[in-house]
Structure formats: C-alpha cells, structure tokens
C-alpha positions as CSV (number, residue, x, y, z in Angstrom):
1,X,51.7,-87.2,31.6
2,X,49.9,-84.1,32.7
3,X,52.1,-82.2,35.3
4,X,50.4,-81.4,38.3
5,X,51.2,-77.1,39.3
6,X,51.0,-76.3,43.3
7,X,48.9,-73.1,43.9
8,X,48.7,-71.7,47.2
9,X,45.5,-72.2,49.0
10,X,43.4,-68.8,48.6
11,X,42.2,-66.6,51.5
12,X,38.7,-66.6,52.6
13,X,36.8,-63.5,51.6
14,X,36.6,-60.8,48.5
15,X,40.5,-59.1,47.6
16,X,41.5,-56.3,49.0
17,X,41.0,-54.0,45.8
18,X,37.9,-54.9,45.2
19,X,36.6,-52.5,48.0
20,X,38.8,-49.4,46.4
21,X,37.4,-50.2,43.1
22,X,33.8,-49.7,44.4
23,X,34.5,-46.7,45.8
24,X,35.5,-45.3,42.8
25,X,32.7,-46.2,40.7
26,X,30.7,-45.1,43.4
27,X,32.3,-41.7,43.2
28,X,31.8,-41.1,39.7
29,X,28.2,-41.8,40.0
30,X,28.0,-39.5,42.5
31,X,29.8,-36.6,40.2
32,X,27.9,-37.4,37.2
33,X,24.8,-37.6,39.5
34,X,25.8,-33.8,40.2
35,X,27.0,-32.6,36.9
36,X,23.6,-33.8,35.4
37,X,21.8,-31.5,38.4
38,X,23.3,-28.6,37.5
39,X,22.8,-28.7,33.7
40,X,20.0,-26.5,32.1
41,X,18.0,-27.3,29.6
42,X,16.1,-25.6,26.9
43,X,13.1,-26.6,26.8
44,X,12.3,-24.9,23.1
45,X,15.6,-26.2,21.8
46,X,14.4,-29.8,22.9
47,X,11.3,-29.5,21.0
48,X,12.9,-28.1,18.4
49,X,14.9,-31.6,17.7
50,X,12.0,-33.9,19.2
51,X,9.9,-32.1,16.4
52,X,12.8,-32.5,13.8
53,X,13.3,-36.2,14.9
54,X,9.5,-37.1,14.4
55,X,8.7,-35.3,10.7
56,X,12.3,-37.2,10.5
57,X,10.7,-40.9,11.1
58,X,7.8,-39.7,9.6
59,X,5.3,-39.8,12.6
60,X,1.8,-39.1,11.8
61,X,-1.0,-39.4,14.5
62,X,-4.8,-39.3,13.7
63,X,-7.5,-38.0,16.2
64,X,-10.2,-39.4,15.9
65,X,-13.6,-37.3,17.2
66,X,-15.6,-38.6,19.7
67,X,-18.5,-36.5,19.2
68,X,-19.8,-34.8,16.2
69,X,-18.1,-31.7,14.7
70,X,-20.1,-28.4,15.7
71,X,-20.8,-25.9,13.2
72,X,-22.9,-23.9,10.9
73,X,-22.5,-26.3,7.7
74,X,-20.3,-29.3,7.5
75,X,-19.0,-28.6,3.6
76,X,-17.8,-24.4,4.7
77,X,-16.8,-26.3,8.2
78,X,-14.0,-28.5,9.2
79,X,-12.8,-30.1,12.5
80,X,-9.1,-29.3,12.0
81,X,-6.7,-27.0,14.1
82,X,-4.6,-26.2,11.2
83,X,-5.0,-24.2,8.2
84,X,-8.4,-25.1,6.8
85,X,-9.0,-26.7,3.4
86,X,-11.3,-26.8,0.6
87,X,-13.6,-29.7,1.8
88,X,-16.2,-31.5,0.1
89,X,-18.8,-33.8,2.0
90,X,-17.1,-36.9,0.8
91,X,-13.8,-35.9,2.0
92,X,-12.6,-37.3,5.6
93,X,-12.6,-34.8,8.3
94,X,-8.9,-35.2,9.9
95,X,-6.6,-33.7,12.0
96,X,-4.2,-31.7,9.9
97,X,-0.6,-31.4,11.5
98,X,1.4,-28.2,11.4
99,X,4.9,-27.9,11.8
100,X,5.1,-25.8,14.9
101,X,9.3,-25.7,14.4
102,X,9.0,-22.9,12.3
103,X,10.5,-19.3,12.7
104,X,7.2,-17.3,11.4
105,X,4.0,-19.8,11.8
106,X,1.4,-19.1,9.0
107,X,-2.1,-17.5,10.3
108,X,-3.3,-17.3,6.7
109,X,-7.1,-16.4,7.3
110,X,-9.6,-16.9,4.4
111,X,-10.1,-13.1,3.9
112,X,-6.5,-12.9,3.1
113,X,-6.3,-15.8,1.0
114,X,-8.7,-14.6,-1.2
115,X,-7.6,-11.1,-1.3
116,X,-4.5,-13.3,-2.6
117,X,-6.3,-14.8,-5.6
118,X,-7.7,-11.8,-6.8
119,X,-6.5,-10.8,-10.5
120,X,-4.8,-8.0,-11.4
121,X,-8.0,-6.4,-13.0
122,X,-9.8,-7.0,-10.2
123,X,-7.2,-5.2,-8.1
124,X,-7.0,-2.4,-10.4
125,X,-10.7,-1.5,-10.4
126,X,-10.7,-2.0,-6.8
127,X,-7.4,1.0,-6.7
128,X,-9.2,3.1,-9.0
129,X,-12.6,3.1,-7.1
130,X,-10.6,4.2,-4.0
131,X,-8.7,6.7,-5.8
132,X,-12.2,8.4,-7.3
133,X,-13.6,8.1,-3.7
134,X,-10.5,9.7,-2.4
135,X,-10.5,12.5,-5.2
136,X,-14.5,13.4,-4.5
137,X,-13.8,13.8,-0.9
138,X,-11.2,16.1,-1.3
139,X,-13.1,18.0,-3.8
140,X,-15.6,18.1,-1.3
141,X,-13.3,19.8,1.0
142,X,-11.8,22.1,-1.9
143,X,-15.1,23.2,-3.1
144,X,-15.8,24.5,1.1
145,X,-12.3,26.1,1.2
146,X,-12.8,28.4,-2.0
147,X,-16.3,28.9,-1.5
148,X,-16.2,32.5,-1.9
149,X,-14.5,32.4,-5.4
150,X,-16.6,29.8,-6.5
151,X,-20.1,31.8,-5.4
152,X,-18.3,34.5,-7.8
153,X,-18.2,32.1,-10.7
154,X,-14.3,32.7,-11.0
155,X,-13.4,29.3,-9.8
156,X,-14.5,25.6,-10.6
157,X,-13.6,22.7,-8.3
158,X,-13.8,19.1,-10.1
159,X,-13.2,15.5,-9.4
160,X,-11.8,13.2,-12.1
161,X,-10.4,9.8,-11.0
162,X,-7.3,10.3,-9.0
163,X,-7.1,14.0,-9.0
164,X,-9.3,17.2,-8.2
165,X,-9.1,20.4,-10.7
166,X,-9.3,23.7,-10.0
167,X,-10.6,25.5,-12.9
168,X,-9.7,28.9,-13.1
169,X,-12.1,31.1,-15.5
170,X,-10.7,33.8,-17.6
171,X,-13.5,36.6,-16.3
172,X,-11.4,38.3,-13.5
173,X,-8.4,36.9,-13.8
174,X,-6.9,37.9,-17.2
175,X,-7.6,40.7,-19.5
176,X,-8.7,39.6,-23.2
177,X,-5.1,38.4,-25.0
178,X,-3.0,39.3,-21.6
179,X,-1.3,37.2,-19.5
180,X,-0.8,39.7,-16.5
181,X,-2.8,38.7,-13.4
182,X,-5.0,41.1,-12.5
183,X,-4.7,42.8,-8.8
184,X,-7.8,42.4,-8.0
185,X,-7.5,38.4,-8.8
186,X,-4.7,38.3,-6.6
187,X,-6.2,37.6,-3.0
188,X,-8.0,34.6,-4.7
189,X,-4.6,32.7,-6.0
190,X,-3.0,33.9,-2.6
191,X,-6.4,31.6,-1.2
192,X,-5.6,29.0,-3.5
193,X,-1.5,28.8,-2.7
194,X,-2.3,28.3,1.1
195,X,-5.1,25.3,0.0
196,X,-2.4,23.8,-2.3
197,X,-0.1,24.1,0.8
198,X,-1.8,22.2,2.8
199,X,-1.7,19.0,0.4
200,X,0.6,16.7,-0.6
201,X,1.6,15.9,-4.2
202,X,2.0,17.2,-7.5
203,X,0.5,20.4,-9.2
204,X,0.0,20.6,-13.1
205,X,-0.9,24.1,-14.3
206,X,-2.2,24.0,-17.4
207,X,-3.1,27.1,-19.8
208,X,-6.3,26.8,-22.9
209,X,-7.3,29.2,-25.0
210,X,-9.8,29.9,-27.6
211,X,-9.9,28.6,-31.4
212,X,-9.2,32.4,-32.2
213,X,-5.4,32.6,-33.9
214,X,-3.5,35.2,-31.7
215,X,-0.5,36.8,-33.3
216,X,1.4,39.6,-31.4
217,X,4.8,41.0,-31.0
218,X,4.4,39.4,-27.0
219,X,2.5,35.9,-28.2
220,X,3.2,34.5,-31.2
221,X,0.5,32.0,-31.3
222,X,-2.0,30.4,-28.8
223,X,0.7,28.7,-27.5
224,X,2.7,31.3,-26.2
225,X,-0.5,32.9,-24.5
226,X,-1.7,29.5,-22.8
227,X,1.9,29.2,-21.6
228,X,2.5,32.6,-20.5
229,X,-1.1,32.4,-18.7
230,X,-0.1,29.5,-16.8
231,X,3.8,30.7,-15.8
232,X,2.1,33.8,-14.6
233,X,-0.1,31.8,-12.3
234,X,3.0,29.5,-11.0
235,X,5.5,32.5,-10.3
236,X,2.8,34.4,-8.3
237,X,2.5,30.9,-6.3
238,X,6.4,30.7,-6.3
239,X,6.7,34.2,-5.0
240,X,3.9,35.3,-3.2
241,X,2.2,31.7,-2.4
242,X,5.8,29.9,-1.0
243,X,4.5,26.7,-3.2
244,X,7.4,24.2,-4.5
245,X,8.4,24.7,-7.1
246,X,9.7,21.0,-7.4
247,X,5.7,20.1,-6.7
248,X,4.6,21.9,-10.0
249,X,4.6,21.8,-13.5
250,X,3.7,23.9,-16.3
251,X,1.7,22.9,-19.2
252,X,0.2,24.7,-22.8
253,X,-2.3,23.4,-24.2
254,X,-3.7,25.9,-27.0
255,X,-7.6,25.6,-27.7
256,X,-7.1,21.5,-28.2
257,X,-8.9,20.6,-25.0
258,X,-12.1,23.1,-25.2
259,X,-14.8,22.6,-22.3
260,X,-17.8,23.6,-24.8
261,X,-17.7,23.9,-28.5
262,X,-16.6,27.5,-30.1
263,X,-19.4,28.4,-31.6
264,X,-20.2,31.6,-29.6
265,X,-18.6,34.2,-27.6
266,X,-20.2,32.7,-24.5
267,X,-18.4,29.7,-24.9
268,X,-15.4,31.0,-26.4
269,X,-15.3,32.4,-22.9
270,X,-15.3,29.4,-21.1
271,X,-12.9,27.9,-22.7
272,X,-10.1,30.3,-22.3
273,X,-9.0,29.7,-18.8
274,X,-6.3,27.7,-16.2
275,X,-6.5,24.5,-14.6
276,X,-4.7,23.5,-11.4
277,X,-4.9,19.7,-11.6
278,X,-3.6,18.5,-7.9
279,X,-2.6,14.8,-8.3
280,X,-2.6,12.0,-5.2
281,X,1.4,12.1,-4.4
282,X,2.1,11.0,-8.3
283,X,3.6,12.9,-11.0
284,X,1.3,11.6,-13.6
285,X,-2.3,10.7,-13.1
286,X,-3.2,7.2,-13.5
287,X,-5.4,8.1,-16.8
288,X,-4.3,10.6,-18.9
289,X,-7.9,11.7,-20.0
290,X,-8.7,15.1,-20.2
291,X,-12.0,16.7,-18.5
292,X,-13.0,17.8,-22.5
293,X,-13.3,14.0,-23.3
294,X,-16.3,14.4,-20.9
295,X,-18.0,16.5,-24.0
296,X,-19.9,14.8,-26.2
297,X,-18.9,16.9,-29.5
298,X,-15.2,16.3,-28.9
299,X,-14.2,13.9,-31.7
C-alpha cells in the first residue's frame, strides 16, 4: 500500500523570491551593460588577431574581375595589388594576398629587385665606372686650380681609375742629383697643400728617378734620392702646407716605373720627377696599376 503524504494547499501567484532574484539579474546586466561601454578597444590590435585567426584557418578569397585588366601588355601586366610576379599568358591573373600584420610591409619595386640580382661583376664594373667618372671630374677641377703651374709645364694633372695624380716634373723643382726644394718651387707646393686641403682621403708621394746609378756620400743609390725627393716634398706640406700627416704616405720607387723609355736626355728628364697620387677616402687604390703600364715599351 502506497501511503498517501498531506501537502498544504499552495498560494495563488509566483514566490516571494522570485521578484528579488530578478532584480538581481537585472542588475548585473545593467553593470556589465556599463563595464562593456566604457571599454576601449584597439582597433589595430583587433586586426592584428582577426588577421592572425584567418591565415590560421587558412582563409583564402578570390576576386574575380568584372571587366578586363587595363594595361600596356598583358604578359609585363598583371591585375594584382600585391607584389607582382613573373607572369606568362597562360598563367591565371588572381588576386595575390599580402599579409598586412607585418611590422615592415615589403614595397619591393622592380628596379630594386633587379638591382638585387645583379652579379658581383656586374656590380663591380658598375663601382669602377663611377669611380673613373668621379676621378675625371676631379681632375677636371685640379687641372683649373693649378693652372698656372701647369701652363709652365712644371705640373701634370691625371686621371687613372679611382685616383687623380699630380705629376710633379723635375725642371724647377729639384736641382740635378738634389733633393732640396728649390725657393722658387716653393709657392707652387704651398698651391698644391691648400688643393690637397681641401679634399678628403689619402695622399701617396711617390719619388722616380732615372736609369742613371747615383752613388754619393748623401744618396747611396736611386733609392735614397727618389725617397729623399719625396720626404722633401711631404715635410714642406707638413710644415708649411698644415697637411696630415696621417693622410700621407711616402713611397721610392727608383727608375722601375719610367713614363718614356731612357733613351735620351729628353726623356731621361721626364722620368725623374714626384707624383702626388690623391686616392677617393681609401688607403690603397682599387688597382694597383701604375700610370707607366700605360706605355707600350714597358715589358
């Protein structure tokens, strides 16, 4: 037998706590309602993390063109906002996404992306051309600056790749077997410290001499005259010039580079002399030819 259980009768109507309950879910709508107004949010962030979340899922959208692409040639041209391919007139013209997430976007033009792929031989006959340009302007401007001397036939001005030479001549400046500057040769190198002042880089001074042995108590060989020629010339522009003398550098060179073969006293003569070799902010020139390979009886 089931036993019966007496409940007593319920009210009419909702319970009381039903009505408190409401209100407090109502309130807590209304303060998430307001927490949610006065939150900010960063709109580049966002994108950041819808971008993230759709390379994530792997989302990949075509466009498709309504009307005909417009340009010059179809195989150089493509419709495409992103970086532009290599297309061949079998290919499919498409949209091509970019990542737009990134830090540094790449703007890679076709100019640069060739100047990319050009070898280093390319690169380095590109550097030298510059560098000869460079050297024949300034040589140029050299041969205006010593004008004077060079209407005298004491100086020579020269280009040769990436440095200009300033070719002192024996007649005027040294007496025969001497290495004392003369006075009157003086103002000249005083003209020639203020054009090397002006310029930046390095100075070789470089002393030659004839094929005729030398041997004195002063100079024991050619040697010792070609380098006692050229220390003369880089004291005077130490002392009287205010050149660098970090900037420049003293080299002796015998009679093993001659301009002209010595075969005559004419020639003898042009061979004994001083070259100033100013170099384009190296210490070595990029070829290490000298200007008597130039000659054709040089072997």
């Amino acid at each position: 037998m089931s036993e019966e259980c007496d409940c007593p009768p319920c009210e009419d109507g909702l319970p009381p706590w039903l009505a408190t309950f409401a209100d407090l879910m109502s309130l807590l709508m209304c303060f998430f309602v307001l927490l949610l107004s006065f939150a900010e949010m960063d709109v580049l962030k966002y994108k950041q993390v819808a971008g993230a979340l759709k390379l994530a899922f792997g989302v990949q959208r075509d466009v498709k063109a309504i009307e005909i692409p417009k340009g010059t040639s179809v195989i150089a041209q493509q419709y495409s906002p992103g970086k532009p391919t290599e297309v061949t007139p079998l290919e499919i013209m498409r949209e091509k996404a970019t990542d737009d997430t990134k830090v540094n976007l790449d703007f890679t033009d076709s100019t640069t992306k060739n100047a990319e792929n050009i070898s280093a031989e390319e690169a380095e006959a590109v550097a030298r051309h510059q560098a000869q340009q460079d050297a024949k302007e300034e040589a140029e401007e050299l041969q205006k600056e010593l004008a004077s001397a060079i209407a005298d036939g004491l100086l020579e001005v020269e280009a040769f790749n990436d440095r200009v030479l300033i070719r002192i001549r024996e007649r005027g400046s040294f007496a025969s077997g001497q290495a004392k500057l003369k006075k009157e040769f003086l103002p000249i190198l005083k003209l020639i410290s203020e054009v090397l002042n002006q310029r930046d880089g390095h100075f070789i001074i470089a002393g030659h001499t004839d094929d005729i042995p030398i041997q004195t108590k002063q100079f024991r060989s050619n040697w010792d005259l070609s380098a006692a020629r050229a220390a003369s010339v880089v004291h005077y522009f130490i002392k009287q010039g205010d050149v660098d003398p970090e900037r420049m550098e003293i080299r002796a060179l015998s009679d093993n580079e001659p301009l002209v073969p010595n075969d005559s006293w004419e020639n003898r003569a042009q061979n004994r002399r001083v070259e100033i070799s100013v170099l384009h902010g190296n210490r070595l020139p990029n070829d290490l030819e000298s200007p008597s390979e130039n000659v054709d009886f040089v072997q």
